[in-house]
N, C-alpha and C positions, 0 to 999 in steps of 0.2 A: 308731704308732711312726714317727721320721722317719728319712727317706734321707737320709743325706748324701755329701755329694763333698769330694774333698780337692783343693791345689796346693800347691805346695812353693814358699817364696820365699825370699829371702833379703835380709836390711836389711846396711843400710853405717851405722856411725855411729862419729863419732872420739871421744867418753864413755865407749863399755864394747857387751859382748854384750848385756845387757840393753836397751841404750838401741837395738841393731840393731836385736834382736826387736821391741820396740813399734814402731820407723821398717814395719817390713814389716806387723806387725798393721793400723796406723793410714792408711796406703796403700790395704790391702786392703778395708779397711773403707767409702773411698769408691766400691765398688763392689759389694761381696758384702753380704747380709743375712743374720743369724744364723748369724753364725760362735761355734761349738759348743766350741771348742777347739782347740790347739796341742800340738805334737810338736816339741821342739829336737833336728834331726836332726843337726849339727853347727855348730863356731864356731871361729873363725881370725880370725887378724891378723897386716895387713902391716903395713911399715915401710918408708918412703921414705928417701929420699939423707940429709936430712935432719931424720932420727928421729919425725918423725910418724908415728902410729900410728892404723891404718886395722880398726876391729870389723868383723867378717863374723858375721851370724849365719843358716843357715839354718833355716826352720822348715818343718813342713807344717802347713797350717791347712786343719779341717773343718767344711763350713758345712750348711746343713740345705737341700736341694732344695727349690725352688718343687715344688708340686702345682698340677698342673692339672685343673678339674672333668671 
């Protein structure tokens, strides 16, 4: 059975929540192996001076511990 560990991130993308979540999966990814799955722990949006709209999505992702012999 594997151990796993978690980290909570959180993606910015000005698209959508959806489009956060993947920016922090695809991030995460060029460092963790066998990530197990995702938790949307929350999602927010700002809005500047001039109405641009800024996606926040956090997530927790868990990934499967290295074993060592």
């Amino acid at each position: 059975m594997p151990v796993l560990n978690s980290i909570e991130l959180e993606g910015v993308s000005s698209i959508g929540w959806d489009d956060a979540a993947q920016d922090a999966v695809r991030e995460a990814g060029r460092t963790l192996r066998r990530i197990m799955r995702l938790d949307v722990l929350a999602v927010g949006v700002g809005v500047d001076a001039e109405g641009e709209r800024e996606y926040r999505t956090t997530i927790r992702l868990f990934f499967e511990v290295d074993r060592q012999p």
